[in-house]
SERO-4910 file (N, C-alpha, C, O; in steps of 0.05 Angstrom, whole numbers):
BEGIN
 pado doro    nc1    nc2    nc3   cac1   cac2   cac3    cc1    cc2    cc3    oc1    oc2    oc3
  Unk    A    972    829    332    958    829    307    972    810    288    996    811    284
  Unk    A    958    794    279    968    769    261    962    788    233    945    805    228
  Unk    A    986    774    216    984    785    189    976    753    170    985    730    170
  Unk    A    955    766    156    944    743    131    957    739    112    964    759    100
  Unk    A    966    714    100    993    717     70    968    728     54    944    724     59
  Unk    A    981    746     31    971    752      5    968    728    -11    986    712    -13
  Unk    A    944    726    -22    939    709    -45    939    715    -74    919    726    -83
  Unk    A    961    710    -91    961    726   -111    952    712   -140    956    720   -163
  Unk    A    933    677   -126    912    677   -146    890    688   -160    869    692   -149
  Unk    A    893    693   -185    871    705   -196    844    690   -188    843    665   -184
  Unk    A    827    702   -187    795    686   -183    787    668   -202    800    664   -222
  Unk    A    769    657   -196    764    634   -215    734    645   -229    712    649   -220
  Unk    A    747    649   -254    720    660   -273    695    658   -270    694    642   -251
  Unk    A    674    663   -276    639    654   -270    643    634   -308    662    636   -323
  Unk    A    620    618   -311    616    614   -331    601    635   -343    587    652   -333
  Unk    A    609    629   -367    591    638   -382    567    630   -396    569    611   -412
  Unk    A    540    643   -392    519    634   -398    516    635   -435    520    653   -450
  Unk    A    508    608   -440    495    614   -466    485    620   -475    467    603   -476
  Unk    A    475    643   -494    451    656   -495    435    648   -514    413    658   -517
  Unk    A    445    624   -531    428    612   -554    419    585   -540    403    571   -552
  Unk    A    428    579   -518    416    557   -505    388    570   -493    365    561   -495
  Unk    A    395    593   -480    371    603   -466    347    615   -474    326    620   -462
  Unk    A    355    621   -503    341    626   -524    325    606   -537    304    612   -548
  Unk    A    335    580   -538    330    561   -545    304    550   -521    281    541   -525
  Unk    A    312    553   -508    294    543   -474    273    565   -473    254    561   -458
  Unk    A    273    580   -483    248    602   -479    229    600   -512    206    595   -518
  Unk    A    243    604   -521    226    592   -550    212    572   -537    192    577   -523
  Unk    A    224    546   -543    210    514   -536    188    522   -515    164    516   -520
  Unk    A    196    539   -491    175    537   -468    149    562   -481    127    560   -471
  Unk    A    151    573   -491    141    597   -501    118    582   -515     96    581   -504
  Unk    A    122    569   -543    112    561   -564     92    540   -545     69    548   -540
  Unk    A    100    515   -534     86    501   -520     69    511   -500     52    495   -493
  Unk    A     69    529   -490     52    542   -475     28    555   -502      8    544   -510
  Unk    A     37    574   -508     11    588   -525      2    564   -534    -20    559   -524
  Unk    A     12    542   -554     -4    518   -576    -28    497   -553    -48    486   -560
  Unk    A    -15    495   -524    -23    479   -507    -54    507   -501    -75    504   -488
  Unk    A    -49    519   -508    -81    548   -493    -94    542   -522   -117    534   -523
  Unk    A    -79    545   -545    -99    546   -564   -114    512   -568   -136    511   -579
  Unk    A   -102    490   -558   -109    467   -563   -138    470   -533   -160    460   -535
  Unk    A   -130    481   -516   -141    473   -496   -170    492   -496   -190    486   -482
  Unk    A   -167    521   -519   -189    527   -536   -204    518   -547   -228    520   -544
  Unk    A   -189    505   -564   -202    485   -587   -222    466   -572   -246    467   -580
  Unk    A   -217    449   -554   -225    428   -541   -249    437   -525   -265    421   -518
  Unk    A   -251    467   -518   -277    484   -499   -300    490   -529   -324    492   -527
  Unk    A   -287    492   -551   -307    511   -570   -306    481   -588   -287    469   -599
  Unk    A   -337    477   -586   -345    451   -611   -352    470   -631   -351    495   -629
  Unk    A   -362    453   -655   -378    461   -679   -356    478   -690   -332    482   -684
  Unk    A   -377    489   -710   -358    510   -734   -339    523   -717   -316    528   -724
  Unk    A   -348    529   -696   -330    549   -692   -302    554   -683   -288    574   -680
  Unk    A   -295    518   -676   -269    522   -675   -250    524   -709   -226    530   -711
  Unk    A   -268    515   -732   -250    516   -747   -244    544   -758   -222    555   -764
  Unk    A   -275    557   -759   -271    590   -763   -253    609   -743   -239    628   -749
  Unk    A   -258    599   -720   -239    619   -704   -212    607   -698   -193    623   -697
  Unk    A   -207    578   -693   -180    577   -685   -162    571   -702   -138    573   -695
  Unk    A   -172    558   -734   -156    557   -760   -140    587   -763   -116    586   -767
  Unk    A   -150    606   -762   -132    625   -767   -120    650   -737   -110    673   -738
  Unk    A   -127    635   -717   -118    642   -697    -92    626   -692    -73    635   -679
  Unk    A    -95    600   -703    -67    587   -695    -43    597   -712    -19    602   -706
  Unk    A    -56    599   -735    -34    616   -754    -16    640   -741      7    644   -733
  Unk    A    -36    652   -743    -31    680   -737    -15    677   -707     -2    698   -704
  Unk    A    -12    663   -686     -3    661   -669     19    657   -661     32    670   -645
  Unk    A     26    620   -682     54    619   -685     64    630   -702     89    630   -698
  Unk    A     54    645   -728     77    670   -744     84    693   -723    108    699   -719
  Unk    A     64    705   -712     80    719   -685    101    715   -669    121    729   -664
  Unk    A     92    688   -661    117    673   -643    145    667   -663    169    668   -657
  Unk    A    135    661   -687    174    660   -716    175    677   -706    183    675   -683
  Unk    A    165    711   -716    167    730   -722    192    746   -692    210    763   -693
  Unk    A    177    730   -671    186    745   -642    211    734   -638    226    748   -625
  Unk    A    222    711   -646    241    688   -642    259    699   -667    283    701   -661
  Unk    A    253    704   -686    271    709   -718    285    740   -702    309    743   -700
  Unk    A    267    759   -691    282    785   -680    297    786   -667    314    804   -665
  Unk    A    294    766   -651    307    764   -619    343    751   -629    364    752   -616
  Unk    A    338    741   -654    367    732   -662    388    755   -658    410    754   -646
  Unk    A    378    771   -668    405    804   -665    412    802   -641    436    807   -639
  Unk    A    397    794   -611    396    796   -586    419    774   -587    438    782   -574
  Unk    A    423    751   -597    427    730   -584    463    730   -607    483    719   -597
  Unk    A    465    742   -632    483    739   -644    515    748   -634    537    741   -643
  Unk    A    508    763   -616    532    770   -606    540    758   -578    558    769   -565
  Unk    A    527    738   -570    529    728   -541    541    700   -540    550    689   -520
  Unk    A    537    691   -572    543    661   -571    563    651   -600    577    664   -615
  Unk    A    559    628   -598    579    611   -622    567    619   -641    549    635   -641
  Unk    A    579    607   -664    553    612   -696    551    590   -691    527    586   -697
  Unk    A    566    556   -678    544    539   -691    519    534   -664    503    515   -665
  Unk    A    519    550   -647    495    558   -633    469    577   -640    444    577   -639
  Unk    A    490    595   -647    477    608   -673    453    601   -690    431    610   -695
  Unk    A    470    578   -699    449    566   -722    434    544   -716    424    531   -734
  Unk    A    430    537   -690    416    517   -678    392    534   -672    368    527   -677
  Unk    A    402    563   -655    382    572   -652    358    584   -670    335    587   -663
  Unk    A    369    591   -693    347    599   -721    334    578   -717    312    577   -707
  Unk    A    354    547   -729    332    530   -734    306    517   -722    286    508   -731
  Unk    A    316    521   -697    296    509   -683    280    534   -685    261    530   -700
  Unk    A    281    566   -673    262    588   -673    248    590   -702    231    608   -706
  Unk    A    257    571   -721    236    567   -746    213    553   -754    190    559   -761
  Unk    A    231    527   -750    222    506   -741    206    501   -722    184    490   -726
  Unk    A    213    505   -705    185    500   -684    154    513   -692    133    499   -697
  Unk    A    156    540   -692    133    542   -696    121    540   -718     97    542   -718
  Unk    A    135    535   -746    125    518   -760    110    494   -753     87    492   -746
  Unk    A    126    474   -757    109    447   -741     92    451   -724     82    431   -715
  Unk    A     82    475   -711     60    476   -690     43    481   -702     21    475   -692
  Unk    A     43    495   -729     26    499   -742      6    477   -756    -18    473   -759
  Unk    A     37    464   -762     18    438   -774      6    409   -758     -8    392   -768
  Unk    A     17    409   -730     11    399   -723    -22    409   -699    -40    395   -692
  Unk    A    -17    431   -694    -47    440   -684    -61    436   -710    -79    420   -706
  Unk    A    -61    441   -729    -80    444   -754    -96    410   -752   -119    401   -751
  Unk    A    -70    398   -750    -78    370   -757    -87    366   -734   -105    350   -740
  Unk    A    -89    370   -704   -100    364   -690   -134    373   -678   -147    360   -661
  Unk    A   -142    399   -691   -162    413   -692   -182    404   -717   -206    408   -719
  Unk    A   -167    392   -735   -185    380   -753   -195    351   -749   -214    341   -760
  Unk    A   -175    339   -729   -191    321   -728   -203    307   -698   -201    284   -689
  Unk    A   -217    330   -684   -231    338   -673   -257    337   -675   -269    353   -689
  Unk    A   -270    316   -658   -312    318   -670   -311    337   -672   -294    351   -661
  Unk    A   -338    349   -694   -356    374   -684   -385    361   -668   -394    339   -672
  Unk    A   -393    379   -655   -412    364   -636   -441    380   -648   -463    375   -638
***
């Protein structure tokens, strides 16, 4: 019976995952998905009715999406840096802001048929 030397290296750590990066990556993919359904709405429904139904559908969609992204911070505050931290507010603000205004601006200027 052969004897094995002991290795009395400690293991080599796992990384650690970012959680405001991944947070960050799910926002971005999140937001672009719903705005890409509501655009791709928009583009099926001519006439009034995209401005009556998807003007305040787009609203209401990405304030959901702040709203889901602003909560999820408590989730994410204890996993990461602060200046990750604060990358991740901004952009989970930010983004769906600008989707706002940029679906708006893109639904308006849209024929009606």
């Amino acid at each position: 019976m052969t004897r094995q030397p002991i290795d009395y290296h400690a293991p080599v750590p796992m990384p650690r995952r970012n959680a405001a990066a991944m947070g960050i990556g799910i926002v971005v993919v999140v937001v672009i998905a719903v705005n890409t359904y509501l655009l791709l709405v928009g583009n099926a429904v001519t006439g009034l009715g995209a401005i009556v139904y998807l003007f305040p559908l787009n609203i209401v969609a990405n304030s959901a999406l702040l709203l889901a992204a602003v909560f999820c911070t408590f989730i994410v505050m204890g996993r990461c840096s602060r200046g990750w931290l604060i990358a991740y507010i901004v952009i989970s603000v930010a983004l769906p802001l600008a989707a706002i205004v940029a679906n708006l601006t893109v639904l308006s200027s849209m024929r009606a048929y």
